[in-house]
N, CA and C atoms as an extended XYZ file, in Angstrom:
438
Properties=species:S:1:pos:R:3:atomname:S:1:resname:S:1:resid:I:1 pbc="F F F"
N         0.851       -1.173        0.000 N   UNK     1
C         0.000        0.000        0.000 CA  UNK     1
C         0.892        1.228        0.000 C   UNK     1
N         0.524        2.200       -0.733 N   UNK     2
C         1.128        3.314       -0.577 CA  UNK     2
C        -0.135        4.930       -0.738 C   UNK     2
N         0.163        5.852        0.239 N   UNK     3
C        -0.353        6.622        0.742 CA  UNK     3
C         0.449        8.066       -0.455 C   UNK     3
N        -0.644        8.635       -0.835 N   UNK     4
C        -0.167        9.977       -1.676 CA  UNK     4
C        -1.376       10.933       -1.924 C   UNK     4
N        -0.491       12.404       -1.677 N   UNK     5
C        -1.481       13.508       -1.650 CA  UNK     5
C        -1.948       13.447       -3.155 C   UNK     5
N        -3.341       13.673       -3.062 N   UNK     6
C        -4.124       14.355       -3.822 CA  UNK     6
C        -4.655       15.643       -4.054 C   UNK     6
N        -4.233       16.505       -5.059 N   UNK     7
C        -4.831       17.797       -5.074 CA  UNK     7
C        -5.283       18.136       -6.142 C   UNK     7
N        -6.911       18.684       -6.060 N   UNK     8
C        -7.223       19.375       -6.792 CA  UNK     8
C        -7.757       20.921       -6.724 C   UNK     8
N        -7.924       21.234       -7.926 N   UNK     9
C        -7.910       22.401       -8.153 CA  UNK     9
C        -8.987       22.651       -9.481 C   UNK     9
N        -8.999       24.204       -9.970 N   UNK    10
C       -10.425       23.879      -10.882 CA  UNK    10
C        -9.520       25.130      -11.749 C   UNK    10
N        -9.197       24.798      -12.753 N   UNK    11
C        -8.498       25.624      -14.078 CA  UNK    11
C        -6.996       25.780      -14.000 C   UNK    11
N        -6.274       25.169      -12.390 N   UNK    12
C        -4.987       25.450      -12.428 CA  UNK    12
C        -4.205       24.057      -11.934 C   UNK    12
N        -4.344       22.823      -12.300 N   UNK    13
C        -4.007       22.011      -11.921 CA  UNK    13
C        -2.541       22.212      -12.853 C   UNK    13
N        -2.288       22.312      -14.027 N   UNK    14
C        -1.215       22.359      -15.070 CA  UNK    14
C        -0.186       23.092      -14.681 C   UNK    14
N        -1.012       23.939      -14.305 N   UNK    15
C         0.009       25.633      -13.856 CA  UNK    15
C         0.784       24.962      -12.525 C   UNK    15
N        -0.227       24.480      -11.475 N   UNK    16
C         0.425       24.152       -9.819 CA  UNK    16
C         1.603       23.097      -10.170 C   UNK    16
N         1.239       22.329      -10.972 N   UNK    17
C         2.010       20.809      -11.439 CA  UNK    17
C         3.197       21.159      -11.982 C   UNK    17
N         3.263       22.226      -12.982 N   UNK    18
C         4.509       22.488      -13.709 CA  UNK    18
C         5.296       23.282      -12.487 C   UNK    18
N         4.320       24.277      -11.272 N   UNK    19
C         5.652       24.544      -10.642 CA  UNK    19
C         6.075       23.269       -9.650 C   UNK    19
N         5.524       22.686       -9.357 N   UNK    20
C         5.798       21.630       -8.453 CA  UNK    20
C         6.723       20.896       -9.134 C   UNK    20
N         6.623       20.398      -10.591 N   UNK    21
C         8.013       19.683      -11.246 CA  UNK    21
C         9.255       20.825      -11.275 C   UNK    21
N         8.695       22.072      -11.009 N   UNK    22
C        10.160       22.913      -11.266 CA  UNK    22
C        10.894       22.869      -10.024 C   UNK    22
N         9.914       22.526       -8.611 N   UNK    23
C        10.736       22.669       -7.477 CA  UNK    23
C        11.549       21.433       -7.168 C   UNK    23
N        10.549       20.279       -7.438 N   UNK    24
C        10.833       18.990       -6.961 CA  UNK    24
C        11.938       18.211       -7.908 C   UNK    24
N        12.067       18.279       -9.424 N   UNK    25
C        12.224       17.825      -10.471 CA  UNK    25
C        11.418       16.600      -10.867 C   UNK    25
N        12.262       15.891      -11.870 N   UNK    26
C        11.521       14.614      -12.302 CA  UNK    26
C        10.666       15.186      -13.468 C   UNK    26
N         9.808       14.238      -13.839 N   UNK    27
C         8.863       14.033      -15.208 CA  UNK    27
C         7.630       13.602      -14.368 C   UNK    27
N         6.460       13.887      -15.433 N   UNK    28
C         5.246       13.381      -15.080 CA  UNK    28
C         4.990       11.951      -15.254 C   UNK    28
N         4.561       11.222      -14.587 N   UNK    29
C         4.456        9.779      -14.884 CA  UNK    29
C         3.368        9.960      -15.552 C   UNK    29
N         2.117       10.408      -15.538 N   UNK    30
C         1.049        9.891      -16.481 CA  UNK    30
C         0.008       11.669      -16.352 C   UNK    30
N        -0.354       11.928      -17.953 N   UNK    31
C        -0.991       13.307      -17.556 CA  UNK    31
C        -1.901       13.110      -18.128 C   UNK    31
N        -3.101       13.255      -18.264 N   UNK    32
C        -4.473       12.946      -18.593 CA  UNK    32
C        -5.534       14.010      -19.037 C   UNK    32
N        -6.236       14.620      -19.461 N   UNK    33
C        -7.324       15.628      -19.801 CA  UNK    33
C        -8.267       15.384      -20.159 C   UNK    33
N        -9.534       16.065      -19.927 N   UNK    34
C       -11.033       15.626      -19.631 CA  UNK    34
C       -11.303       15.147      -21.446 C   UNK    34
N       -10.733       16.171      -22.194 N   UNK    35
C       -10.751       15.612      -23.599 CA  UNK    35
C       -10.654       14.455      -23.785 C   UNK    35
N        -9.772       13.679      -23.222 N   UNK    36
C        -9.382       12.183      -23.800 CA  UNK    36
C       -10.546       10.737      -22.763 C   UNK    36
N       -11.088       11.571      -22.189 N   UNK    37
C       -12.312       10.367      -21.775 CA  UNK    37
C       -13.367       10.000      -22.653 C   UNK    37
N       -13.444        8.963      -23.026 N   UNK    38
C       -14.802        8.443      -23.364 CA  UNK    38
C       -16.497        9.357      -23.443 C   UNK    38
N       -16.605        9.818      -24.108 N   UNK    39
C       -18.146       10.420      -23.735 CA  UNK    39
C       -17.956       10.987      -22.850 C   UNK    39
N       -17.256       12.716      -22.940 N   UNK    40
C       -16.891       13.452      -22.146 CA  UNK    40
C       -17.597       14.316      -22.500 C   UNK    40
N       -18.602       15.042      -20.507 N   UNK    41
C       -19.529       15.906      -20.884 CA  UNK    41
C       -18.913       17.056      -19.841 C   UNK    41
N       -18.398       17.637      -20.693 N   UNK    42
C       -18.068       18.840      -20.124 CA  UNK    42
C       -17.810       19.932      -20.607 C   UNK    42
N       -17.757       21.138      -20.325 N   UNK    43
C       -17.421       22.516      -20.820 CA  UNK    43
C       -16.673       22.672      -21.974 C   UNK    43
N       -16.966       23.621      -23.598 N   UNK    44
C       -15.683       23.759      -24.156 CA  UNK    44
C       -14.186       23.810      -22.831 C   UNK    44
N       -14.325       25.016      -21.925 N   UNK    45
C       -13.379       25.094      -21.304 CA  UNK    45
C       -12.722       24.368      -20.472 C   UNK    45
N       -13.802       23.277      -20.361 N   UNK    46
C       -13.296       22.452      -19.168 CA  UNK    46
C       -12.590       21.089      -20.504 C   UNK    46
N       -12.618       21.459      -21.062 N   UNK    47
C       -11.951       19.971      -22.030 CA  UNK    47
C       -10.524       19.555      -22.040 C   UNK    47
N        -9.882       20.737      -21.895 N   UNK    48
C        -8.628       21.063      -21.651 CA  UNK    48
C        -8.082       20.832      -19.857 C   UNK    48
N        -8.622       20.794      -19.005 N   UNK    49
C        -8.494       20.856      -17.899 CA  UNK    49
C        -8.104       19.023      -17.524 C   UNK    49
N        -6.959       19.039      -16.355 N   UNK    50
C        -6.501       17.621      -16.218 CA  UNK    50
C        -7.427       17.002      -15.435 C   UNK    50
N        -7.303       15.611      -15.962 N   UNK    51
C        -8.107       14.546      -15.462 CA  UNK    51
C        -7.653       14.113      -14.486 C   UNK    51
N        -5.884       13.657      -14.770 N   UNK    52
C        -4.921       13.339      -13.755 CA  UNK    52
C        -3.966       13.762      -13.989 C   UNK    52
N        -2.890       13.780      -13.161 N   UNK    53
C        -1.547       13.911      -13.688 CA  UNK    53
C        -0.739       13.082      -12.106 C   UNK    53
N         0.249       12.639      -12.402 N   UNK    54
C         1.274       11.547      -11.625 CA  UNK    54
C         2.737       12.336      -11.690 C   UNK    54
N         3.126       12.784      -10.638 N   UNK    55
C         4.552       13.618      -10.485 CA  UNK    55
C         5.119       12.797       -9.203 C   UNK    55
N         6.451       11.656       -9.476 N   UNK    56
C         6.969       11.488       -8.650 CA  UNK    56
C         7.645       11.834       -7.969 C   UNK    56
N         7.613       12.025       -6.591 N   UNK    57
C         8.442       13.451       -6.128 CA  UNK    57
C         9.756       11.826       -5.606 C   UNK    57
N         9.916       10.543       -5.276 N   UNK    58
C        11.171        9.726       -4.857 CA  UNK    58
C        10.256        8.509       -4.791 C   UNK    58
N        10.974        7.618       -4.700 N   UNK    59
C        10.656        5.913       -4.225 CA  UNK    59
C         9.673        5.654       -3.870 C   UNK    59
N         9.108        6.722       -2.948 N   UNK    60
C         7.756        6.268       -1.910 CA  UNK    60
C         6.992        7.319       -1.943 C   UNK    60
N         7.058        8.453       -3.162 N   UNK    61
C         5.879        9.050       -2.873 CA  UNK    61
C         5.476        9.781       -4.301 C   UNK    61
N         4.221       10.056       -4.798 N   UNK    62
C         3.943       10.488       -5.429 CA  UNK    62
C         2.530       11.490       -5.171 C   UNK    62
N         3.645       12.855       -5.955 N   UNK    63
C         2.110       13.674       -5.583 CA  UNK    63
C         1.104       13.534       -6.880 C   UNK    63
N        -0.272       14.058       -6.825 N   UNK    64
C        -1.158       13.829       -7.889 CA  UNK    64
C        -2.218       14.501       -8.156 C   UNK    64
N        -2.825       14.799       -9.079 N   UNK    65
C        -3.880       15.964       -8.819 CA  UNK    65
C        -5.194       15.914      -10.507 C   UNK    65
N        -5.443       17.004       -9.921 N   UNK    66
C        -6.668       17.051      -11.023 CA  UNK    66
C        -7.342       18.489      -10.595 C   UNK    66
N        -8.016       18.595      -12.350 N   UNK    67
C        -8.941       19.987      -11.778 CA  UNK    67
C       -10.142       19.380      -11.724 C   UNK    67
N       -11.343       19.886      -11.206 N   UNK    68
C       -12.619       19.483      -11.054 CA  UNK    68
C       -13.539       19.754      -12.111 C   UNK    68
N       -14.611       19.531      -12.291 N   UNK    69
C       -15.914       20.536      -13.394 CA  UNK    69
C       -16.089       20.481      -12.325 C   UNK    69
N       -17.181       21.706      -13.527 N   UNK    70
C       -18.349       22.495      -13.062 CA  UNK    70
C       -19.713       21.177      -12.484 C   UNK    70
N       -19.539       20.169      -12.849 N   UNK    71
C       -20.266       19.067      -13.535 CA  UNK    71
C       -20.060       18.278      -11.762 C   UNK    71
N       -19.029       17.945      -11.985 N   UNK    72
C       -18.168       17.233      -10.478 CA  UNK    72
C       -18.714       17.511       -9.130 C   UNK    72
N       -18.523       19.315       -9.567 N   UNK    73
C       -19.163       19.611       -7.554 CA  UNK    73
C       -20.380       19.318       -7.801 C   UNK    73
N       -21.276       19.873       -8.532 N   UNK    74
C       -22.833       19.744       -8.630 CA  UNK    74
C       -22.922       18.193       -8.195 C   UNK    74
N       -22.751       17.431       -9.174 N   UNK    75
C       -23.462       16.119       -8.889 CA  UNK    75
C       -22.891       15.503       -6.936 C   UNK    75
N       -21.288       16.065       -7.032 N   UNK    76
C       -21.266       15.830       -4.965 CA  UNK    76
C       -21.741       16.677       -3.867 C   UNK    76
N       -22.265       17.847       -5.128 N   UNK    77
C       -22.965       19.308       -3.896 CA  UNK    77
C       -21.624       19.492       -2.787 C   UNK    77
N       -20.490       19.282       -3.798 N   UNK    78
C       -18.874       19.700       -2.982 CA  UNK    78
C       -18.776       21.120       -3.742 C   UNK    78
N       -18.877       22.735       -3.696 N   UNK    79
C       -18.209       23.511       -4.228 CA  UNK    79
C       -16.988       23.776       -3.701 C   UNK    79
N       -16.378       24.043       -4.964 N   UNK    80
C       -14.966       24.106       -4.928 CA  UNK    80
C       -14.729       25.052       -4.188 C   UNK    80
N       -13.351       24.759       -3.625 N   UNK    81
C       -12.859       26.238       -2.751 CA  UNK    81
C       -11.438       25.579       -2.325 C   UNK    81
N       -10.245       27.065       -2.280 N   UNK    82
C        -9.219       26.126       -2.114 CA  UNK    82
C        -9.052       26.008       -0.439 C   UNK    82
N        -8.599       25.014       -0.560 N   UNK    83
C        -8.653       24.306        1.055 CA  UNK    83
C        -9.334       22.810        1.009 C   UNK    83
N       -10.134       22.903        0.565 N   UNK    84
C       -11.161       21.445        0.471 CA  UNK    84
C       -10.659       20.711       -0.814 C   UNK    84
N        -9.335       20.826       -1.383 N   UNK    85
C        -8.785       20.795       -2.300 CA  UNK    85
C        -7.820       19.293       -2.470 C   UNK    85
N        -7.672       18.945       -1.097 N   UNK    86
C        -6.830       17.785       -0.908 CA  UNK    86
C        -6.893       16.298       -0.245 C   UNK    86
N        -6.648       15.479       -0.950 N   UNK    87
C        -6.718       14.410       -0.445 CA  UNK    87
C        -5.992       13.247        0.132 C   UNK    87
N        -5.979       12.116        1.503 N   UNK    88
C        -4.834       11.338        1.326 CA  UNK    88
C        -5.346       10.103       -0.006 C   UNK    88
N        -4.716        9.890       -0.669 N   UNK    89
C        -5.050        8.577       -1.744 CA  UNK    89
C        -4.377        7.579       -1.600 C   UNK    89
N        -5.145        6.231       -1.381 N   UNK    90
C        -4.516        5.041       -0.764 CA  UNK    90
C        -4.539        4.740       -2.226 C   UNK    90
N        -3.293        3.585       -2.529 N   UNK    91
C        -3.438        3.294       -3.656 CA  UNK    91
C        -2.403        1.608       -3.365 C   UNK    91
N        -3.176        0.634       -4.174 N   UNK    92
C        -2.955       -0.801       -3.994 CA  UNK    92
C        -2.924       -1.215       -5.072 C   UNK    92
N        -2.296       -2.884       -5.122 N   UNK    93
C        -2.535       -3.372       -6.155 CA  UNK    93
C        -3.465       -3.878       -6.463 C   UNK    93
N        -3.381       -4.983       -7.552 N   UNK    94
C        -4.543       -6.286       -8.076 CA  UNK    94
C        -4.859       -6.917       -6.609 C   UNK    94
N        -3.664       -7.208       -6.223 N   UNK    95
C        -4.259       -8.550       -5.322 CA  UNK    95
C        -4.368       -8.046       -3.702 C   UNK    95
N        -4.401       -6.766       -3.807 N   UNK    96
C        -4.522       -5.815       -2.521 CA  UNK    96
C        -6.562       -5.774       -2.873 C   UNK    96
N        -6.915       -6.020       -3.544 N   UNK    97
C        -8.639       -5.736       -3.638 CA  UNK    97
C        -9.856       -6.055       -2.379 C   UNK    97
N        -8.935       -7.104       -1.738 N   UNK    98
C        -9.924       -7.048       -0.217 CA  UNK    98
C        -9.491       -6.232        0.448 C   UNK    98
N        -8.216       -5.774        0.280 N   UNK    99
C        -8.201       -4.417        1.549 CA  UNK    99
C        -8.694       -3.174        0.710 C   UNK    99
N        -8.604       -2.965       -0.098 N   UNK   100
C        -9.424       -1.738       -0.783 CA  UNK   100
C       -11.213       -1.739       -0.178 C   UNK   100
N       -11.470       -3.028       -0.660 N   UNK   101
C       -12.957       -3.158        0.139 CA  UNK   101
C       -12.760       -2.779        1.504 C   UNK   101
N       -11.969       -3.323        2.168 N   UNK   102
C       -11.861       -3.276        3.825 CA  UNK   102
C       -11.740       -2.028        4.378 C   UNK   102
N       -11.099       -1.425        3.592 N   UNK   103
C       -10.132       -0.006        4.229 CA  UNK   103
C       -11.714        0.959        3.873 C   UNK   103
N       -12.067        0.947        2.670 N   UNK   104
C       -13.508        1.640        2.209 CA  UNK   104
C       -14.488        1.664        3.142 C   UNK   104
N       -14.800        0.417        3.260 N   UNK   105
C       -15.846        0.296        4.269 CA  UNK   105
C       -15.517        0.705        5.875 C   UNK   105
N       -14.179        0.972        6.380 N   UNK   106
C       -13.801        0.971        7.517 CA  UNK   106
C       -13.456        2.555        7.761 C   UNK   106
N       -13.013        3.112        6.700 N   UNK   107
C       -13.338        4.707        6.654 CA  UNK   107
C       -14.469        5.154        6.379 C   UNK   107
N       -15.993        4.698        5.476 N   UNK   108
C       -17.107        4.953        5.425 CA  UNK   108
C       -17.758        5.235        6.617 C   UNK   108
N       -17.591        4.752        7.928 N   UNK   109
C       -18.406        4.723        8.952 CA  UNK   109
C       -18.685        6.515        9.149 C   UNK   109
N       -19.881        6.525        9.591 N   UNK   110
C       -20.003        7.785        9.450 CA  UNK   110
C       -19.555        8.702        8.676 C   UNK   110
N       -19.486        8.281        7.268 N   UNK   111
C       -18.508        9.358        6.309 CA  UNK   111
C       -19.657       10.010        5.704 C   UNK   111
N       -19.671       11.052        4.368 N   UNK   112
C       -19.728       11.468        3.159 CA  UNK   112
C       -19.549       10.335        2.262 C   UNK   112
N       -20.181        9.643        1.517 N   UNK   113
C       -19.557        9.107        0.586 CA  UNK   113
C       -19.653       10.050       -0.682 C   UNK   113
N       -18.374       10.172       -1.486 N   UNK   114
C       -18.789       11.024       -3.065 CA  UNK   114
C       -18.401       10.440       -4.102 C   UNK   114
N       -18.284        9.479       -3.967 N   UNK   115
C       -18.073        8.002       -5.281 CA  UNK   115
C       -18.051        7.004       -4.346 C   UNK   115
N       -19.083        5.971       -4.194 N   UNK   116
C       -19.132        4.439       -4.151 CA  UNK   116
C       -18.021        3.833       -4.541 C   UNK   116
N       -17.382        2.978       -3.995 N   UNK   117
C       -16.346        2.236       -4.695 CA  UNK   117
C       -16.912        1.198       -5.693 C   UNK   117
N       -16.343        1.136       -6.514 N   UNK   118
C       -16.821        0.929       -7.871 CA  UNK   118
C       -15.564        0.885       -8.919 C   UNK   118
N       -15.609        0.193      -10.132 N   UNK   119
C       -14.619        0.056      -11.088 CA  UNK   119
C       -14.892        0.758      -12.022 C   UNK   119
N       -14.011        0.949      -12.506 N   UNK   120
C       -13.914        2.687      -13.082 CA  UNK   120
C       -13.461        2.145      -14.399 C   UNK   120
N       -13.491        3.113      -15.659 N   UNK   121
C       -13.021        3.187      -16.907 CA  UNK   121
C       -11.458        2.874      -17.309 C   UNK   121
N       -10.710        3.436      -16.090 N   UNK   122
C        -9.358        3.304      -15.459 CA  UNK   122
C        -8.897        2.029      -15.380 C   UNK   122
N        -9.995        1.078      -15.494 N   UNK   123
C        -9.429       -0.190      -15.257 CA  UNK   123
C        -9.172       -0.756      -13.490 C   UNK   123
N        -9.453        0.809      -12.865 N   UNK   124
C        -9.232        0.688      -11.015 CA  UNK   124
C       -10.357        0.104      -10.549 C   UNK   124
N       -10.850       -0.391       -8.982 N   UNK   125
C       -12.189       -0.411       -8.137 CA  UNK   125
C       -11.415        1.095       -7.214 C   UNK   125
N       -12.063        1.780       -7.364 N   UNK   126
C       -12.143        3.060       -6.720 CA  UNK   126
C       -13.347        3.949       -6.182 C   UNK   126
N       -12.854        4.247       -5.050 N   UNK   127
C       -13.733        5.834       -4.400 CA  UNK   127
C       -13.507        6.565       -3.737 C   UNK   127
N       -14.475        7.515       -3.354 N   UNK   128
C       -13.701        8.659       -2.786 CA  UNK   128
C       -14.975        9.005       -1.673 C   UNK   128
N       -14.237        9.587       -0.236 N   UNK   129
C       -15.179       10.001        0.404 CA  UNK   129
C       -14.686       10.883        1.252 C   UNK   129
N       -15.433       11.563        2.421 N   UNK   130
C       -14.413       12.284        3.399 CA  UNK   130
C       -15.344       11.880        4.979 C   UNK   130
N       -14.079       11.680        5.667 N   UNK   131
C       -14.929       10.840        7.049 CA  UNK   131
C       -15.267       11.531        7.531 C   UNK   131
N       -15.784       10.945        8.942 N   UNK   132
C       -15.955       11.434       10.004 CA  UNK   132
C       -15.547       12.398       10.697 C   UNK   132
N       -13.978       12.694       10.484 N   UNK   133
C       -13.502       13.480       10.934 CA  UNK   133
C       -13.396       14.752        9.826 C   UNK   133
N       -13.650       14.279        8.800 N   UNK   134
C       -13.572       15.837        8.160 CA  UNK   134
C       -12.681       15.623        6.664 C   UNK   134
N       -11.706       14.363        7.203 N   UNK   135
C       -10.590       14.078        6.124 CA  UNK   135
C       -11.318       13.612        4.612 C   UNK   135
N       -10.023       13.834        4.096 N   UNK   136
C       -10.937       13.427        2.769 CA  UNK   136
C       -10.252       12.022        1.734 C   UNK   136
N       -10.478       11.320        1.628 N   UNK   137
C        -9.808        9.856        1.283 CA  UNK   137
C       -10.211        9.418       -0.248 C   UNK   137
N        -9.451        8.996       -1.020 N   UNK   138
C        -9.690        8.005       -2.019 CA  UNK   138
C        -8.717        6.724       -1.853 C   UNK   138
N        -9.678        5.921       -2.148 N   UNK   139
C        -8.730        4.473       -2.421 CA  UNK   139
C        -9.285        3.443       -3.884 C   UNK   139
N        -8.137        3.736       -4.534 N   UNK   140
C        -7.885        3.270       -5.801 CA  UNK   140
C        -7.041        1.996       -5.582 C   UNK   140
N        -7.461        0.695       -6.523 N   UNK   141
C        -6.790       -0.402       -6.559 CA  UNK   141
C        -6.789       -0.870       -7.770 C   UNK   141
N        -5.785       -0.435       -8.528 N   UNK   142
C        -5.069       -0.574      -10.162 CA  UNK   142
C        -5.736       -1.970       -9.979 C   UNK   142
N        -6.594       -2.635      -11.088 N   UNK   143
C        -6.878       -3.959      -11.498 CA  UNK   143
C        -6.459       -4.704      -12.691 C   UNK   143
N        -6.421       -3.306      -13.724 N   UNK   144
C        -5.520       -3.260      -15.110 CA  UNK   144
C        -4.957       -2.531      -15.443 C   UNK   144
N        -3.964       -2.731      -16.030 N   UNK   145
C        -2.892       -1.675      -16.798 CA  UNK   145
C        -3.684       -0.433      -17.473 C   UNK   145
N        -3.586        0.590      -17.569 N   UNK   146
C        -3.844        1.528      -18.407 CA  UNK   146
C        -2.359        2.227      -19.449 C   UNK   146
């Protein structure tokens, strides 16, 4: 298992990312935009905006992020604002999939849920919620290569 911040942002994920590779160095491992999804319903403006992007900052950690739609908060009734911007993201393998269930259901207690865990286009079983305490969690478990 490995634990990595998530941040998003809504029109400046590219901008934060490129300075973050200027401080940290390295390359992007994987950069993504709402354009390149499947039956993507979103804004001319938002088409351009990242889906994901993967910046390894060493061995054991990677930061990661995304901008949101307009589309995103509505359907979680989350408006954006920065601060509410970040997440811890558990992230596992194939054969890590009962603790993805486990860990989900064991942070759900009294949570927010704002994605069901569920298998995604990504090829992941993923979701996202924010507990009890306020925190805000995704746990993604790669099932196939993308």
């Amino acid at each position: 298992m490995q634990l990595n911040h998530y941040l998003n942002f809504q029109g400046e994920t590219e901008a934060a990312f490129n300075f973050y590779k200027s401080v940290f160095g390295g390359e992007f491992a994987l950069i993504k935009r709402y354009s390149e999804l499947p039956d993507a319903q979103v804004s001319a403006k938002e088409k351009d905006y990242i889906l994901h992007v993967s910046l390894p900052i060493n061995g054991f950690t990677v930061l990661m992020g995304s901008d949101t739609t307009d589309q995103f908060c509505a359907q979680t009734q989350t408006p954006f604002s920065k601060g509410n911007n970040h997440y811890i993201s558990i992230n596992l393998e194939p054969h890590e999939e009962a603790e993805a269930r486990r860990l989900f259901s064991a942070l759900s207690v009294n949570a927010q849920i704002e994605m069901p865990l569920d298998n995604t286009f990504w090829g992941a079983l993923y979701g996202a919620l924010t507990d009890q305490f306020g925190v805000k969690w995704m746990v993604n478990c790669q099932l196939e290569d993308i």
